[in-house]
mmCIF file of the N, C-alpha and C atoms, coordinates in Angstrom:
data_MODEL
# 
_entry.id   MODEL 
# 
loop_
_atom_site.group_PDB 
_atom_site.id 
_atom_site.type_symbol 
_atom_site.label_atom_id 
_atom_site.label_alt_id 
_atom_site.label_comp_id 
_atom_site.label_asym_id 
_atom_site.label_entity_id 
_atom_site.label_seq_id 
_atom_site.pdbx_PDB_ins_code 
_atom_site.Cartn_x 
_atom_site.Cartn_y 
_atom_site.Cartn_z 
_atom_site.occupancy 
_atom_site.B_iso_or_equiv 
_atom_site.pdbx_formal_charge 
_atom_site.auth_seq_id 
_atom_site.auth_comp_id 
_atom_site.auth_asym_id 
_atom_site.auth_atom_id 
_atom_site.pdbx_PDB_model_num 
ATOM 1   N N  . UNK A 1 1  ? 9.448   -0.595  -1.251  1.00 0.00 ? 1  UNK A N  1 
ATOM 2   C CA . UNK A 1 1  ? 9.763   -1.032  0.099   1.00 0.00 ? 1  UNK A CA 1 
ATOM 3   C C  . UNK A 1 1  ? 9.627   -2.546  0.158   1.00 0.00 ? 1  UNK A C  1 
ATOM 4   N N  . UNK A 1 2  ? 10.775  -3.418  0.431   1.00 0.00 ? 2  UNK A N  1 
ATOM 5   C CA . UNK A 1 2  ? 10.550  -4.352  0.748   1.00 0.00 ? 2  UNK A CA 1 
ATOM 6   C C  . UNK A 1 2  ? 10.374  -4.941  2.126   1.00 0.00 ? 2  UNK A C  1 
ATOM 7   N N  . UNK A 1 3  ? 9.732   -5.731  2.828   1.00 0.00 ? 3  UNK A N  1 
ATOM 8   C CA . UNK A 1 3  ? 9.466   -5.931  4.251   1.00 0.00 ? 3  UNK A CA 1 
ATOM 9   C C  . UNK A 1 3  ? 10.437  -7.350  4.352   1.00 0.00 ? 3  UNK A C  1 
ATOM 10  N N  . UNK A 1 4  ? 11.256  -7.736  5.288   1.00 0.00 ? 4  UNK A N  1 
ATOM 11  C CA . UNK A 1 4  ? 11.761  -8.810  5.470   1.00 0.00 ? 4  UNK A CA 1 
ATOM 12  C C  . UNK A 1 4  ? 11.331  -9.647  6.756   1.00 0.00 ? 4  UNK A C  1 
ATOM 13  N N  . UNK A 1 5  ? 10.621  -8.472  7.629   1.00 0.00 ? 5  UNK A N  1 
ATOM 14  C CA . UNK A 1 5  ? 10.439  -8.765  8.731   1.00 0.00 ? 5  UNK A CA 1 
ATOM 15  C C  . UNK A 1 5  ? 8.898   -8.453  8.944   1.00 0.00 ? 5  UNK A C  1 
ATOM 16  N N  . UNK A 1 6  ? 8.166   -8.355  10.437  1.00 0.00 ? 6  UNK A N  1 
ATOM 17  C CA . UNK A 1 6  ? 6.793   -7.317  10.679  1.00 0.00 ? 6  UNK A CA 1 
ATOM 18  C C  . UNK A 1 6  ? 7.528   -6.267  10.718  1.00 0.00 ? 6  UNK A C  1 
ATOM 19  N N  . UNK A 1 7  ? 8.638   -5.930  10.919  1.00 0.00 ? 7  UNK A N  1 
ATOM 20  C CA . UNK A 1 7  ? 8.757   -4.465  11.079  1.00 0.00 ? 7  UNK A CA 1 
ATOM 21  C C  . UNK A 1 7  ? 9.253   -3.620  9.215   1.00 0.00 ? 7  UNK A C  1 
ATOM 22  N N  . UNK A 1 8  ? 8.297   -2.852  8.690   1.00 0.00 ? 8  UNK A N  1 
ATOM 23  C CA . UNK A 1 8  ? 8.894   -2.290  7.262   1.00 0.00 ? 8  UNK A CA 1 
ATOM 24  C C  . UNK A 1 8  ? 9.865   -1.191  7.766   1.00 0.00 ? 8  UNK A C  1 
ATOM 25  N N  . UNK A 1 9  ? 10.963  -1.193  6.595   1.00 0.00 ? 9  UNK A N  1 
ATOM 26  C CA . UNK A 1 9  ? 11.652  -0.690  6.702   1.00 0.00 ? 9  UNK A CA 1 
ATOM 27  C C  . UNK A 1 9  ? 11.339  0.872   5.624   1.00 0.00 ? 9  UNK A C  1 
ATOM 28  N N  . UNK A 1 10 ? 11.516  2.225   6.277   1.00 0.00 ? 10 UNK A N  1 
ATOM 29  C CA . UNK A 1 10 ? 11.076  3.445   5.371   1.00 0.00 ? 10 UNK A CA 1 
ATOM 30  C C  . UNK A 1 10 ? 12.431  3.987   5.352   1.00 0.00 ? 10 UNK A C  1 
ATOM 31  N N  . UNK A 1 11 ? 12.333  4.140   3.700   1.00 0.00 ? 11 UNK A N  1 
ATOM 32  C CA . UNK A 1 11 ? 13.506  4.441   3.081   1.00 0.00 ? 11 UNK A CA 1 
ATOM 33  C C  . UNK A 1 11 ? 13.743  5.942   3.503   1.00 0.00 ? 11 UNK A C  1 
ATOM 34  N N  . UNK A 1 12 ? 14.742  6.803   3.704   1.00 0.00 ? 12 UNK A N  1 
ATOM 35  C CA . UNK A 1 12 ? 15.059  8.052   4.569   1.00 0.00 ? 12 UNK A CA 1 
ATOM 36  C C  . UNK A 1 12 ? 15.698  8.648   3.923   1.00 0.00 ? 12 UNK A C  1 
ATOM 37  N N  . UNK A 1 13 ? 16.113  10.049  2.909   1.00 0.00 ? 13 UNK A N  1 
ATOM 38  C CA . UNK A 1 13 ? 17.486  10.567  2.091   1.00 0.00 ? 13 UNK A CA 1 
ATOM 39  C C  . UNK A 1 13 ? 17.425  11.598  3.167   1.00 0.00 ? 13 UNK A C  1 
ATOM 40  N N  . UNK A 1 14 ? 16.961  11.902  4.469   1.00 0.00 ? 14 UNK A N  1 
ATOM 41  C CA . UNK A 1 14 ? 17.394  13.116  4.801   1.00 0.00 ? 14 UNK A CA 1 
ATOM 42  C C  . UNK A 1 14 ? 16.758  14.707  4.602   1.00 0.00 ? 14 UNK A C  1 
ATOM 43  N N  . UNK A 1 15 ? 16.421  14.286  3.377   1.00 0.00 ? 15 UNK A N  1 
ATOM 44  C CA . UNK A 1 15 ? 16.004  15.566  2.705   1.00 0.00 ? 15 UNK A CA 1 
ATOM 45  C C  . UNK A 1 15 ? 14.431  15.708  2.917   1.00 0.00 ? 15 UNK A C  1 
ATOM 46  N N  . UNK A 1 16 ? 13.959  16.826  3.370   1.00 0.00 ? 16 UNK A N  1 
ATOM 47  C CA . UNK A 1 16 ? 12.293  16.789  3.994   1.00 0.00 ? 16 UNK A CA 1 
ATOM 48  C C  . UNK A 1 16 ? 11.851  18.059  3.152   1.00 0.00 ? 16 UNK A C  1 
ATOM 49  N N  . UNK A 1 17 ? 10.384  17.986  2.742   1.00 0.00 ? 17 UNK A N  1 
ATOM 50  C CA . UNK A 1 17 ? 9.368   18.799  2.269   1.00 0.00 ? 17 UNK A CA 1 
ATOM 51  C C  . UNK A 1 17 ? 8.859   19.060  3.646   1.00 0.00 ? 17 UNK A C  1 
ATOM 52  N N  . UNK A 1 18 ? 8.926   20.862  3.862   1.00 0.00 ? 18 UNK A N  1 
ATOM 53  C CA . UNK A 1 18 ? 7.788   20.934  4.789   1.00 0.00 ? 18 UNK A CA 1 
ATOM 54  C C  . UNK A 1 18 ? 6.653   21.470  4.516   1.00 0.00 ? 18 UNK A C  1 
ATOM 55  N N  . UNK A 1 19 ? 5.496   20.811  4.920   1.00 0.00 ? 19 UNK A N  1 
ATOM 56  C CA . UNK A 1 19 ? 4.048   22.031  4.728   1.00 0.00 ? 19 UNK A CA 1 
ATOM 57  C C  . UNK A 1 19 ? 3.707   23.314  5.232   1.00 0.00 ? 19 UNK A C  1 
ATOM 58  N N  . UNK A 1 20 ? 2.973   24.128  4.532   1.00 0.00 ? 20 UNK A N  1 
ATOM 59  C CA . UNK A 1 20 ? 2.466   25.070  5.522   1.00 0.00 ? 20 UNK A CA 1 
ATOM 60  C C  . UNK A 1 20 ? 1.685   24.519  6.869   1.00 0.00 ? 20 UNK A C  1 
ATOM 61  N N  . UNK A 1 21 ? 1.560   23.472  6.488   1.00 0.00 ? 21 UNK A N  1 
ATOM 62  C CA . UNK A 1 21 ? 0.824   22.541  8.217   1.00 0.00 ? 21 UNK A CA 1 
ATOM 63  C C  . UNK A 1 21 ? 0.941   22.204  9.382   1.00 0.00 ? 21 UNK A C  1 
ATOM 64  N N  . UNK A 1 22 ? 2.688   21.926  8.555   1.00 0.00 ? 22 UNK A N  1 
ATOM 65  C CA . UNK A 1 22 ? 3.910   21.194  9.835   1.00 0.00 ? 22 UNK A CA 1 
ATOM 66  C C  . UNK A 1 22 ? 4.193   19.851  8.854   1.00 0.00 ? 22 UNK A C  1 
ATOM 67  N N  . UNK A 1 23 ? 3.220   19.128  8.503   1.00 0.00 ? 23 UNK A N  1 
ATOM 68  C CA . UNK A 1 23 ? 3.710   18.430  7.944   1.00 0.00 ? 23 UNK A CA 1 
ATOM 69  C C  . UNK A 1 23 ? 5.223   17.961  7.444   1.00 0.00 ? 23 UNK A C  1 
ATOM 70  N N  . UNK A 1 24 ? 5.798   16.971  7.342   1.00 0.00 ? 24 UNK A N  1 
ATOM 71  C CA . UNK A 1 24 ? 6.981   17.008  6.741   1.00 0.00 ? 24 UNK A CA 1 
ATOM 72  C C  . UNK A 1 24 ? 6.663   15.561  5.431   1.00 0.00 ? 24 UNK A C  1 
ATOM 73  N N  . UNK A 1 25 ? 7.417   15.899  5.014   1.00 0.00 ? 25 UNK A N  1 
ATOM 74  C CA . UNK A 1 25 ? 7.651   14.230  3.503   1.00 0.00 ? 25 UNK A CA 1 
ATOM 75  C C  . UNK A 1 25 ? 8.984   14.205  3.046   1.00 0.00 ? 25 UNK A C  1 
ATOM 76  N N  . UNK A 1 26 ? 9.279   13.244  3.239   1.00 0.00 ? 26 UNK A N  1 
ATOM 77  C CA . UNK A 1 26 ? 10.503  12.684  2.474   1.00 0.00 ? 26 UNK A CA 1 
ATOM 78  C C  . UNK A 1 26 ? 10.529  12.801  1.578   1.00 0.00 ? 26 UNK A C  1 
ATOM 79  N N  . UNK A 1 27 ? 11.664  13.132  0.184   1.00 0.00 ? 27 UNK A N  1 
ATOM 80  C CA . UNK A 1 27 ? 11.932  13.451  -0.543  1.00 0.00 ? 27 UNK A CA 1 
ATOM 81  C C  . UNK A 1 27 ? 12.646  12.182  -1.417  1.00 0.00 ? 27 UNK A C  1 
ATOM 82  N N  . UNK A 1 28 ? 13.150  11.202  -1.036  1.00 0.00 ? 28 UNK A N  1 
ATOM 83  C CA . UNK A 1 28 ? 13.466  9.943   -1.823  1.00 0.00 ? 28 UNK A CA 1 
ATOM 84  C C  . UNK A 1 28 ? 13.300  8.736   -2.663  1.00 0.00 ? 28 UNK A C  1 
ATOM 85  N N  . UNK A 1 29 ? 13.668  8.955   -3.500  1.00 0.00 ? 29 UNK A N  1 
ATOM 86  C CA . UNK A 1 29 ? 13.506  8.210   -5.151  1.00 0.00 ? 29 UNK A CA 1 
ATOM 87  C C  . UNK A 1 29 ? 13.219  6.752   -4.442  1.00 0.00 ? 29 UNK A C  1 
ATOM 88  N N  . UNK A 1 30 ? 12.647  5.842   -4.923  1.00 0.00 ? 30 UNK A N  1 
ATOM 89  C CA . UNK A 1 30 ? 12.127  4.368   -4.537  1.00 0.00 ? 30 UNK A CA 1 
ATOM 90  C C  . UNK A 1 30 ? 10.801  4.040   -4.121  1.00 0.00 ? 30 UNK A C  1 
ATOM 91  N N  . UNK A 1 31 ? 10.459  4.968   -3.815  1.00 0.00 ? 31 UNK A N  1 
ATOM 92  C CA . UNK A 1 31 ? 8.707   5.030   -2.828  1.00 0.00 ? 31 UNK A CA 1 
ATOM 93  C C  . UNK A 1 31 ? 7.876   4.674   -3.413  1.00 0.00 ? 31 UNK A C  1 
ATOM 94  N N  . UNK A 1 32 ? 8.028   4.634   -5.101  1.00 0.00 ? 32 UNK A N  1 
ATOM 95  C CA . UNK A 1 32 ? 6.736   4.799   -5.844  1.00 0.00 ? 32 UNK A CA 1 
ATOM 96  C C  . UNK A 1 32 ? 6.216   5.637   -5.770  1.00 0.00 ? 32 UNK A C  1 
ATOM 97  N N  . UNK A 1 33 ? 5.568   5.984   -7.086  1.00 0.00 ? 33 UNK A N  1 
ATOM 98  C CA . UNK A 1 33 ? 4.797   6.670   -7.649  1.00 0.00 ? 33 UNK A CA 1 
ATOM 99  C C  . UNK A 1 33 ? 3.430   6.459   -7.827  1.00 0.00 ? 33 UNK A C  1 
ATOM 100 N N  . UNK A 1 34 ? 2.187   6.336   -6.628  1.00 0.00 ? 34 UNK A N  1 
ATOM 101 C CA . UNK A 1 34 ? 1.441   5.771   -6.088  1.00 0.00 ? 34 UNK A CA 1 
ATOM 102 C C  . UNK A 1 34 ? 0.049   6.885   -7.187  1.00 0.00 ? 34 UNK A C  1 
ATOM 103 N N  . UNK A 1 35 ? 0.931   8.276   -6.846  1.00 0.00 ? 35 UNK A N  1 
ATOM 104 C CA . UNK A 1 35 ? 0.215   9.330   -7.857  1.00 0.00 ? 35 UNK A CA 1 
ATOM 105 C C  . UNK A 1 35 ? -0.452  8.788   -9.366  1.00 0.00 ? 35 UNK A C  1 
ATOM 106 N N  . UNK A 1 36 ? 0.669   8.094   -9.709  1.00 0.00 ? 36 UNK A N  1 
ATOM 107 C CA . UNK A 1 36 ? 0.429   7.937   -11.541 1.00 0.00 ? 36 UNK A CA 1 
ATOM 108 C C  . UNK A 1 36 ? -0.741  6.561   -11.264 1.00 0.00 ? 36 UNK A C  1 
ATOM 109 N N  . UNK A 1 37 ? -1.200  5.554   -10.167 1.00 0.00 ? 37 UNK A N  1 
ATOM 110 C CA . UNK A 1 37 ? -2.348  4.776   -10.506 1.00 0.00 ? 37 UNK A CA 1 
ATOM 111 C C  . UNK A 1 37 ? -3.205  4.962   -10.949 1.00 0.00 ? 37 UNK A C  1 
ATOM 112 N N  . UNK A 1 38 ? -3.853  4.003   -12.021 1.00 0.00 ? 38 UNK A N  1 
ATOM 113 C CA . UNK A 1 38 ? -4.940  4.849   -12.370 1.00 0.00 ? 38 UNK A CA 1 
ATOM 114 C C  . UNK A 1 38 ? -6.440  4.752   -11.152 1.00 0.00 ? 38 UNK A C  1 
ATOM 115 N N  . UNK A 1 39 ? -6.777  5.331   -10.976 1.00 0.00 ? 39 UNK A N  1 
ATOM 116 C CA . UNK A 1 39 ? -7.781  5.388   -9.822  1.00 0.00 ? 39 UNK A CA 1 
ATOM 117 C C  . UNK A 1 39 ? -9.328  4.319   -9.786  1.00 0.00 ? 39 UNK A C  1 
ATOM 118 N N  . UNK A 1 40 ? -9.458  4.196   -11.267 1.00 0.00 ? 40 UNK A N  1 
ATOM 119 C CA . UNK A 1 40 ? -10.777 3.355   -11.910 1.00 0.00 ? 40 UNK A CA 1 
ATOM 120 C C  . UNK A 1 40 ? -10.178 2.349   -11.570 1.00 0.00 ? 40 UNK A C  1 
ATOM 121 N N  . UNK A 1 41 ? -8.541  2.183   -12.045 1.00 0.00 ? 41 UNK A N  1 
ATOM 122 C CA . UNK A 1 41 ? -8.280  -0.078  -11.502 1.00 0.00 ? 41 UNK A CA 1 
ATOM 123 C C  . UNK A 1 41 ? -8.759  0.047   -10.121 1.00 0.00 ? 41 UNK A C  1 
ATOM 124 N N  . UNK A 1 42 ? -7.508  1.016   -9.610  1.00 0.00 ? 42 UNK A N  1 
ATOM 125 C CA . UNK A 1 42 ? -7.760  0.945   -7.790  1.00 0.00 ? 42 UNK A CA 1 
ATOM 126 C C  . UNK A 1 42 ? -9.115  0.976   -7.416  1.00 0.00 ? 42 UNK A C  1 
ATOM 127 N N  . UNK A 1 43 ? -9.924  1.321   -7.562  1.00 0.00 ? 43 UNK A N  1 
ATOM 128 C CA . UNK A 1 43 ? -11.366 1.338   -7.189  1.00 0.00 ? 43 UNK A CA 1 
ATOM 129 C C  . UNK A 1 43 ? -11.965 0.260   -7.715  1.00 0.00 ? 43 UNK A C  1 
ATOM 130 N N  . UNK A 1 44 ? -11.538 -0.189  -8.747  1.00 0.00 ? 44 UNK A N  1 
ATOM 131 C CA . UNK A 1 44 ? -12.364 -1.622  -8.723  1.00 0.00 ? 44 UNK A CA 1 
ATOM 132 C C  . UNK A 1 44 ? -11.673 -3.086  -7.796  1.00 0.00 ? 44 UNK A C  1 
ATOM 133 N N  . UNK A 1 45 ? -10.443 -3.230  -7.673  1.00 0.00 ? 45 UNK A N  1 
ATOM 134 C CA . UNK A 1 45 ? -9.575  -3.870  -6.573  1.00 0.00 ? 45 UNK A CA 1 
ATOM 135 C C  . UNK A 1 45 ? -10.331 -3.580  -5.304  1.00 0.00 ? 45 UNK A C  1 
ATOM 136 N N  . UNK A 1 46 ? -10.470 -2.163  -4.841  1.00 0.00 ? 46 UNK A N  1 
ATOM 137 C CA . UNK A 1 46 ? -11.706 -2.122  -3.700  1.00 0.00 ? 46 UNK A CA 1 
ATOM 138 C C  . UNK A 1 46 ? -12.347 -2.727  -3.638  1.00 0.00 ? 46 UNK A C  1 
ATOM 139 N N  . UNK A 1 47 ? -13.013 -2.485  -4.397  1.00 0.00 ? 47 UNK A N  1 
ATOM 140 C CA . UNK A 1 47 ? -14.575 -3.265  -4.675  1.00 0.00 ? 47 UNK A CA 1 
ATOM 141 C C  . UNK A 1 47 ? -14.488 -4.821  -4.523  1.00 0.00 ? 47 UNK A C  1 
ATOM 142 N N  . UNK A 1 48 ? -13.898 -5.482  -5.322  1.00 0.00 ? 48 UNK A N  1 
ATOM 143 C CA . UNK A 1 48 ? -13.461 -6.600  -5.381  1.00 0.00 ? 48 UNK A CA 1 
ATOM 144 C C  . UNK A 1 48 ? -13.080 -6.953  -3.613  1.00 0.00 ? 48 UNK A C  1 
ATOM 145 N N  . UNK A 1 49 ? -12.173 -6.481  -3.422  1.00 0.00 ? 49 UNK A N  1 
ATOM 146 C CA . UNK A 1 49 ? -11.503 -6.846  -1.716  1.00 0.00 ? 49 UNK A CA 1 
ATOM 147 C C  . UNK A 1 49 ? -13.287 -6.535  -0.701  1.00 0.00 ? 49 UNK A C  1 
ATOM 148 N N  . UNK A 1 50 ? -13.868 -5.596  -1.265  1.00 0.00 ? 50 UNK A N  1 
ATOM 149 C CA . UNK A 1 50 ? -15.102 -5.305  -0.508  1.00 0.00 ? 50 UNK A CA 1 
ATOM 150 C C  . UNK A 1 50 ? -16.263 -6.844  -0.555  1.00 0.00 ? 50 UNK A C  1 
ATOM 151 N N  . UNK A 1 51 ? -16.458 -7.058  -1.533  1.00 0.00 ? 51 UNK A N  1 
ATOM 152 C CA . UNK A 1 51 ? -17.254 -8.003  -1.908  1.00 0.00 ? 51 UNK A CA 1 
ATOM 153 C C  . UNK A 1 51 ? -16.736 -9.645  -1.031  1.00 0.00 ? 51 UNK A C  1 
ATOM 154 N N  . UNK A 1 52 ? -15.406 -9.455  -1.267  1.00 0.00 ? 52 UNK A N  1 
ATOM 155 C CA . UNK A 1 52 ? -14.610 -10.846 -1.047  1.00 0.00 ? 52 UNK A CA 1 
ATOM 156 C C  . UNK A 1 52 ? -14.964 -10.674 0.414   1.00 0.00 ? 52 UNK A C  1 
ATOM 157 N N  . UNK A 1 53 ? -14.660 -9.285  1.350   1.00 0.00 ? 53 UNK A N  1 
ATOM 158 C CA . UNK A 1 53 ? -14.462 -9.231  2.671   1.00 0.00 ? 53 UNK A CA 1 
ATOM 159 C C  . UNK A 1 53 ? -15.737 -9.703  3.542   1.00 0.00 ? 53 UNK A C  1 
ATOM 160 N N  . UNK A 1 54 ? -17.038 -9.353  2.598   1.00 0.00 ? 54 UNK A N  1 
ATOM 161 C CA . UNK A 1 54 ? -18.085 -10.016 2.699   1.00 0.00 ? 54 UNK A CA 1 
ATOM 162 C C  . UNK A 1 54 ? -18.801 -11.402 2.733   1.00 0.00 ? 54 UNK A C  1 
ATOM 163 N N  . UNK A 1 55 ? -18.649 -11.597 1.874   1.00 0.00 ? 55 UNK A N  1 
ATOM 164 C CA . UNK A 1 55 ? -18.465 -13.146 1.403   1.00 0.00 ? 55 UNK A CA 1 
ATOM 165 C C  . UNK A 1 55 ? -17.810 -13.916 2.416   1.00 0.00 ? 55 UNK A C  1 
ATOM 166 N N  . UNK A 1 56 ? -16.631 -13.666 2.524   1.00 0.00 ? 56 UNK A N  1 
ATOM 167 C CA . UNK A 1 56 ? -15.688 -14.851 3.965   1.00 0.00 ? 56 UNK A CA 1 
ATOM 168 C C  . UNK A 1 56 ? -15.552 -13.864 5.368   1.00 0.00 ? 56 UNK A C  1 
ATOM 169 N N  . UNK A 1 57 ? -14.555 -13.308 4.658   1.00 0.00 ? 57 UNK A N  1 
ATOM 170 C CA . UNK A 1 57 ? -14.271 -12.428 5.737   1.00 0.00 ? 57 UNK A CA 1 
ATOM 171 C C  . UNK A 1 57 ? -13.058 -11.571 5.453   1.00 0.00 ? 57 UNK A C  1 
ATOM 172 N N  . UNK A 1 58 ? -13.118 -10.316 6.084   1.00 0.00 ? 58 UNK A N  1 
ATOM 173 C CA . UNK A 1 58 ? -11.937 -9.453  6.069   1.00 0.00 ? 58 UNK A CA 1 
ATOM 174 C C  . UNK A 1 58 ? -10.865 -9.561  6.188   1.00 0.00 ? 58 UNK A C  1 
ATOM 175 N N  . UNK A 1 59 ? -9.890  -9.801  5.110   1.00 0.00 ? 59 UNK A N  1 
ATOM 176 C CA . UNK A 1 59 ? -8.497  -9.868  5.118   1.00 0.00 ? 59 UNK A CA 1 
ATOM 177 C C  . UNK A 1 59 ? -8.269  -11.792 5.351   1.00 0.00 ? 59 UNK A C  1 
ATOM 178 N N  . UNK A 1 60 ? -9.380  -12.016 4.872   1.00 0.00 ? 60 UNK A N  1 
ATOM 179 C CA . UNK A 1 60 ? -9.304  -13.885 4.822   1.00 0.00 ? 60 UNK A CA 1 
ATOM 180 C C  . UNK A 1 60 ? -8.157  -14.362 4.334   1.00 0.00 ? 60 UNK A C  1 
ATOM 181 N N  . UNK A 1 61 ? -7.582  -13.765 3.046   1.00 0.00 ? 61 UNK A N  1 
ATOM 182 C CA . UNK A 1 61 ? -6.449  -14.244 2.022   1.00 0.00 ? 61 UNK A CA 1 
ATOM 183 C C  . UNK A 1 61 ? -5.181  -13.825 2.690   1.00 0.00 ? 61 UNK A C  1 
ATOM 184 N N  . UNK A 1 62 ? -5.298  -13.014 3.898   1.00 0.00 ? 62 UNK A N  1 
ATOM 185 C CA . UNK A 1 62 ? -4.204  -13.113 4.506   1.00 0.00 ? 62 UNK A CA 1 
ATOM 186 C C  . UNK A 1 62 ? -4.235  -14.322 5.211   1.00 0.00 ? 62 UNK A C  1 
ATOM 187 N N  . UNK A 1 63 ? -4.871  -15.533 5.537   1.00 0.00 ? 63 UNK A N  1 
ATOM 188 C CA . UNK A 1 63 ? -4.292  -16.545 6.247   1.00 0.00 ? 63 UNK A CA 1 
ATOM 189 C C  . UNK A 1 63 ? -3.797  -17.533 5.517   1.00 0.00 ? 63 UNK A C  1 
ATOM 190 N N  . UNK A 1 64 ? -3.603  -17.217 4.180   1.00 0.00 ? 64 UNK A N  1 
ATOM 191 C CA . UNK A 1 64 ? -2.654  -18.111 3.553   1.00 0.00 ? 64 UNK A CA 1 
ATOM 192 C C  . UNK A 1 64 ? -3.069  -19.236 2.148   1.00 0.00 ? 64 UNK A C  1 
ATOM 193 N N  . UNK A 1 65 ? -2.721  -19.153 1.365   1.00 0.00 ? 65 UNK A N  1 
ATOM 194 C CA . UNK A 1 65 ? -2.915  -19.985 0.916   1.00 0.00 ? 65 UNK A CA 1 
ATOM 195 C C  . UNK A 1 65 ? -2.517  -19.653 -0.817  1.00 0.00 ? 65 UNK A C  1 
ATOM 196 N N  . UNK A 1 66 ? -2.083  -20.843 -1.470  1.00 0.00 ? 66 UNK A N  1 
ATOM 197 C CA . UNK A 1 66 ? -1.315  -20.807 -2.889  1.00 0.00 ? 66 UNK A CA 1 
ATOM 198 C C  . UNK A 1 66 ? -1.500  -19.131 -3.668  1.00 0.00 ? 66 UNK A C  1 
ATOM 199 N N  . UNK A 1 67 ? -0.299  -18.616 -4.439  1.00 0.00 ? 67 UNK A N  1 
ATOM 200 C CA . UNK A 1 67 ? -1.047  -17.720 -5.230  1.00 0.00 ? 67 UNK A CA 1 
ATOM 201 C C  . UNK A 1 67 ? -1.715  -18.027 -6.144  1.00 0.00 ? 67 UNK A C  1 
ATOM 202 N N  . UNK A 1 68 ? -1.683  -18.919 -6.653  1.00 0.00 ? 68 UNK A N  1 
ATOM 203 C CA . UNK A 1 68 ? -2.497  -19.500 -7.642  1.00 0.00 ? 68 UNK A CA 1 
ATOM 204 C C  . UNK A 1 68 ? -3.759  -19.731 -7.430  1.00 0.00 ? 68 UNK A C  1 
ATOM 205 N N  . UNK A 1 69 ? -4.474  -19.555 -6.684  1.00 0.00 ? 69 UNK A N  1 
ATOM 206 C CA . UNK A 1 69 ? -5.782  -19.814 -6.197  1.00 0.00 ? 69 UNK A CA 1 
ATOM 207 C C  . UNK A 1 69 ? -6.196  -18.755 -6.219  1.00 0.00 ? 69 UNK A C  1 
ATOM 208 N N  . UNK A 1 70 ? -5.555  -17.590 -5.924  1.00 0.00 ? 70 UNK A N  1 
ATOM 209 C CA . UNK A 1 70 ? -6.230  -16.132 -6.240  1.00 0.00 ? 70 UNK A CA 1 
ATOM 210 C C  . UNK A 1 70 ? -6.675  -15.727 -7.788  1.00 0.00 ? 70 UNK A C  1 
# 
């Protein structure tokens, strides 16, 4: 998904999974494959964003500044 705007745009084929819940899910190729992460990086990126959020503040690196400094 690319965002061009604040508003993201969700990709749509039409085609829906339903749950026994009600649930529904889209069925379309592009979304990523969020499944195959490995869970140990992602949890340490947590951690990391946890520590940082501490330290300054929550979501600080959203106000900007070089990527290179990250």
């Amino acid at each position: 998904m690319v965002e061009t705007s604040h508003s993201p745009v969700i990709k749509d084929s039409g085609e829906r999974r339903v749950f026994a819940t009600g649930a529904n899910r889209d069925r379309v190729d592009g979304k990523g494959a969020f499944h195959l992460l490995p869970f140990h990086g992602l949890e340490r990126v947590c951690r990391i964003f946890e520590v940082g959020g501490k330290k300054y503040t929550p979501n600080n690196w959203r106000l900007g500044m070089n990527v290179s400094e990250y």
